[in-house]
C-alpha positions in Angstrom: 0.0 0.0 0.0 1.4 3.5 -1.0 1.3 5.9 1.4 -0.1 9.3 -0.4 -0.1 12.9 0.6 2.5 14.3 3.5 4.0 11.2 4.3 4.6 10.2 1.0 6.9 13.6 0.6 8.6 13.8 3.7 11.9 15.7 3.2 15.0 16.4 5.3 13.8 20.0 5.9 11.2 18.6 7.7 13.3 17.2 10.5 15.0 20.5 10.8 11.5 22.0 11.5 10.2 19.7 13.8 13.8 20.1 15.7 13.1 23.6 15.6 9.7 23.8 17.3 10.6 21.2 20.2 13.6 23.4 21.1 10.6 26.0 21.2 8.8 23.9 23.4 12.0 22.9 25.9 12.5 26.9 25.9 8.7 27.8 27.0 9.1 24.6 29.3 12.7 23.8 30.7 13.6 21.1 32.1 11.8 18.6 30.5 13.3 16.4 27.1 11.9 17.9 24.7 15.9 19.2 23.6 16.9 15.5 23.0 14.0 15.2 21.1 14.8 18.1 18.9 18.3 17.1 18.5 17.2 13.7 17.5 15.1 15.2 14.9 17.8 17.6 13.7 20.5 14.5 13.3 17.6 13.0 11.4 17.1 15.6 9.1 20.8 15.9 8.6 21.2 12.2 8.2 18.2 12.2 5.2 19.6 15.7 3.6 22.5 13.0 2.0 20.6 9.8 2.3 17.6 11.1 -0.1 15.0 8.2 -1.3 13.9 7.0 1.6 11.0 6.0 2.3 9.0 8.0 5.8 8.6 4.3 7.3 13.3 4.2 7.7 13.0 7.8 8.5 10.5 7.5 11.6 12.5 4.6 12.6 15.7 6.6 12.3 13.6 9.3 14.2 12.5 6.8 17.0 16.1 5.4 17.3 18.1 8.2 17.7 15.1 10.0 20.3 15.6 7.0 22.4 19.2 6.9 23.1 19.5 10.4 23.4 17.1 10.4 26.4 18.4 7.1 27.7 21.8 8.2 27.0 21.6 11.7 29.3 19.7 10.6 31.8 22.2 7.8 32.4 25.0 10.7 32.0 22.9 13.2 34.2 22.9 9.9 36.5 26.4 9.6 37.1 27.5 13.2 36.8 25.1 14.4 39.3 24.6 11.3 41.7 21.4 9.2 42.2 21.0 11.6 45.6 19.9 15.2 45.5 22.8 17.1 48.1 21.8 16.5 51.8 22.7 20.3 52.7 20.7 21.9 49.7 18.6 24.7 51.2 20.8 24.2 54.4 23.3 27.1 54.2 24.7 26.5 58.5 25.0 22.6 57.3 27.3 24.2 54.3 29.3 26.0 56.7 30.3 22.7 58.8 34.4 22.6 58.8 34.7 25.9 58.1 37.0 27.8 59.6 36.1 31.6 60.9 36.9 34.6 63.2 34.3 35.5 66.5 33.1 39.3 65.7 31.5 39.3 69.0 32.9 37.4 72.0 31.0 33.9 73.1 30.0 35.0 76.2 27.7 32.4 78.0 27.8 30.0 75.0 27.1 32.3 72.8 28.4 34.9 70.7 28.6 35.9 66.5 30.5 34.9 63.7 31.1 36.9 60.5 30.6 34.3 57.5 31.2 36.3 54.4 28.5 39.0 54.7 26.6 37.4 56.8 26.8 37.8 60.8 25.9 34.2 62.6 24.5 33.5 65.9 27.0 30.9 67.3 27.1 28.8 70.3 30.4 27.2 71.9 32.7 27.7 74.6 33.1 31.0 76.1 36.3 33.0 73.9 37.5 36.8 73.3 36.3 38.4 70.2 38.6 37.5 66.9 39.8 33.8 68.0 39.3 31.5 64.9 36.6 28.7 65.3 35.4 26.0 63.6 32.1 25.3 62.5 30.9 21.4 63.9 27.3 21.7 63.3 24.2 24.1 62.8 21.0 24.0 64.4 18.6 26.3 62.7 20.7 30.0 62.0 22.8 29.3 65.1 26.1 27.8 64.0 27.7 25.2 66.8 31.5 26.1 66.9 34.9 24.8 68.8 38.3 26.9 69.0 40.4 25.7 65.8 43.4 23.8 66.5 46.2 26.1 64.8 48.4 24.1 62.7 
């Protein structure tokens, strides 16, 4: 059975468009595949611009193949570029801070005192020591940072 009408005339340029209107769509909605897709189609247009003759039957195939392993193939990249885990201190900026070394701007006085952490002044909670001494960050509990003297070395 002969296929008739579009099908029947599909051309290379019509990959290229089809990769041009799913990079449209991953631009109005990120994150998604719809890139891969797009690439797949453009490789598929490229592919048919000097294979001409064939048939829309080898080129949706072509289409199907090459969409497939470029999803599969970054989400198995994405997979072991970025870990199977999401970070544990995302959205935690005083779990960040843990081993960091800083100076007291205010003197722990009772437990606690403050920290400058780049432009940010902390709440921190350790032993009592003179403004300036260098601690370490050991922990956070909320916006107050827990802190020991640093061991100079």
């Amino acid at each position: 059975m002969e296929a008739s009408g579009f099908l029947a005339n599909i051309e290379f340029w019509h990959w290229l468009i089809l990769a041009a209107i799913l990079a449209a769509i991953e631009i109005v909605a990120p994150g998604v595949f719809f890139i891969w897709l797009g690439g797949a189609a453009a490789v598929t247009g490229i592919i048919f611009f000097f294979v001409t003759g064939t048939g829309w039957e080898i080129q949706g195939l072509v289409f199907a193949v090459l969409a497939a392993l470029s999803v599969v193939g970054w989400h198995r990249f994405q997979r072991v570029t970025m870990g199977d885990e999401p970070s544990t201190t995302l959205n935690r900026r005083g779990a960040q801070l843990v081993g960091r070394v800083v100076a007291l701007s205010e003197p722990i006085v009772n437990g606690r005192g403050a920290a400058k952490v780049g432009d940010t002044i902390w709440r921190v909670e350790g032993q009592d020591m003179p403004a300036g001494s260098k601690v370490v960050v050991t922990g956070a509990d909320g916006t107050v940072l827990k802190v020991e003297a640093a061991t100079s070395s």
